[in-house]
C-alpha positions as CSV (number, residue, x, y, z in Angstrom):
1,X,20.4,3.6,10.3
2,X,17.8,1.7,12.1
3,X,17.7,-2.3,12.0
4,X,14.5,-2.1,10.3
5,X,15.8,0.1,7.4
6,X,18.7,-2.2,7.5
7,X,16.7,-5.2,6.7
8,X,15.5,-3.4,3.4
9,X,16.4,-1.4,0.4
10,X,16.4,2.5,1.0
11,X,13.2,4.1,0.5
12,X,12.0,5.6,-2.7
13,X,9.6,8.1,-1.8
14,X,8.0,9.8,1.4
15,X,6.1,8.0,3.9
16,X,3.2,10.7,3.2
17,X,2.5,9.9,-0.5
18,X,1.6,6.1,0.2
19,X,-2.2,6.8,0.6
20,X,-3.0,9.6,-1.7
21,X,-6.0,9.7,-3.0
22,X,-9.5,10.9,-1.4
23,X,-11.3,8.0,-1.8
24,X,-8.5,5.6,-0.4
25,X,-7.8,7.6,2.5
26,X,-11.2,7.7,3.4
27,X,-11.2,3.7,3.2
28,X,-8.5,3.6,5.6
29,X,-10.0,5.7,8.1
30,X,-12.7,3.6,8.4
31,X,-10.4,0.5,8.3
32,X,-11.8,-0.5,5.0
33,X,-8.0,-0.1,3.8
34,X,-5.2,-1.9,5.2
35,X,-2.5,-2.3,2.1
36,X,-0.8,-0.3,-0.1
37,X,1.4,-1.8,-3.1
38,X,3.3,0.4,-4.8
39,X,6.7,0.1,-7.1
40,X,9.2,1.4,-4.1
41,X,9.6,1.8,-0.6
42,X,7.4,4.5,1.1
43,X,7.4,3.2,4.6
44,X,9.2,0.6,6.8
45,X,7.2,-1.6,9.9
46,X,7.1,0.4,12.6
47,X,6.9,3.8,10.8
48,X,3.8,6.0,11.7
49,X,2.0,8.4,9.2
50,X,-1.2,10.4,9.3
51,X,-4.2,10.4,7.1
52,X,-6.3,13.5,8.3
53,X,-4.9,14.0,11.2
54,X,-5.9,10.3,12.1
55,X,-2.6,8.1,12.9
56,X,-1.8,5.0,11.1
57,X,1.5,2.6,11.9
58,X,3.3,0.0,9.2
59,X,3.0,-3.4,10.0
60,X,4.5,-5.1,7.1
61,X,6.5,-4.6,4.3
62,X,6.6,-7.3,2.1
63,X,8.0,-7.8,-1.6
64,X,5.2,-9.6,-3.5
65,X,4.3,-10.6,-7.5
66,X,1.5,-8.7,-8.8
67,X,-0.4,-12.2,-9.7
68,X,-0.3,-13.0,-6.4
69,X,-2.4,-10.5,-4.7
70,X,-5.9,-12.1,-5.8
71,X,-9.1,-10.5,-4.5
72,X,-8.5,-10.6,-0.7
73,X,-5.5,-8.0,-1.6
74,X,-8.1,-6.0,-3.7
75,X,-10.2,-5.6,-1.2
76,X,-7.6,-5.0,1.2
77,X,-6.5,-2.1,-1.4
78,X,-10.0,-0.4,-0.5
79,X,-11.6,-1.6,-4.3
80,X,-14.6,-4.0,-4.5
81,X,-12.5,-6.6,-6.8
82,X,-9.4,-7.5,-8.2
83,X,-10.7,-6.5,-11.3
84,X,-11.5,-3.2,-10.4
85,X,-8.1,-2.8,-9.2
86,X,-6.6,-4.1,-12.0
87,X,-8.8,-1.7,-14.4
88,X,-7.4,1.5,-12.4
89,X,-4.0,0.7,-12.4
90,X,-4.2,0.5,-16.0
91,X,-6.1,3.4,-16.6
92,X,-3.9,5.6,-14.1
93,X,-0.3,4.0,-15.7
94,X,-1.1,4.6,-19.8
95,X,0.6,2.3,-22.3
96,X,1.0,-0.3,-19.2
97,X,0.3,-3.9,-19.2
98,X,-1.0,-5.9,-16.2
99,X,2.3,-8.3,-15.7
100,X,1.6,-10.9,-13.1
101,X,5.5,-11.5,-12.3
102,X,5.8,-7.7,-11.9
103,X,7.3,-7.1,-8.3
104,X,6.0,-4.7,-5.8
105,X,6.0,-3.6,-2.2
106,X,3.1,-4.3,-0.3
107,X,2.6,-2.3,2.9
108,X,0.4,-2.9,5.3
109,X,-1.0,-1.0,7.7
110,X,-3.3,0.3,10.7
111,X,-4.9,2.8,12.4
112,X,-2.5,3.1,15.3
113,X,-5.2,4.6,17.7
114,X,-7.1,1.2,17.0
115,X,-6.4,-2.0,19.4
């Protein structure tokens, strides 16, 4: 194991599932998209992925409460507002509540062909 996995929990799922969906990996592409919070470990600093054949490297993993992501982290998410976010999440995760001491795992990321 690397130092960089040693400094964290093992990873929960594959580093090519953290940007899924059409819309969000278009938003990264054009840089509109920079995190990712999700429930486990998908990719450790360092780690590259692609998004359409476009190459993208971790720059941060960080563990992080829900209520503390406010709208900069919503926007940095690729969605116009924190409430916006909040409203998909919900939508996406039936019979879930919004709980603002809920931990996740931010990553965040860049296009790796960018300076």
């Amino acid at each position: 194991m690397n130092s960089t996995a040693d400094t964290y929990p093992e990873k929960t799922c594959s580093i090519d599932r953290l940007v899924r969906h059409p819309r969000l990996v278009e938003a990264a592409i054009r840089g509109e998209k920079t995190e990712q919070r999700r429930d486990g470990i998908y990719a450790y600093p360092g780690e590259t992925f692609e998004l359409q054949s476009v190459p993208f490297i971790c720059t941060a993993l960080v563990r992080q409460r829900l209520g503390d992501m406010g709208e900069a982290g919503a926007k940095a998410e690729g969605y116009a507002s924190l409430e916006a976010y909040r409203d998909l999440i919900l939508a996406m995760h039936k019979g879930m509540s919004w709980n603002e001491d809920a931990l996740v795992w931010l990553h965040r990321f860049r296009r790796a062909d960018s300076a």
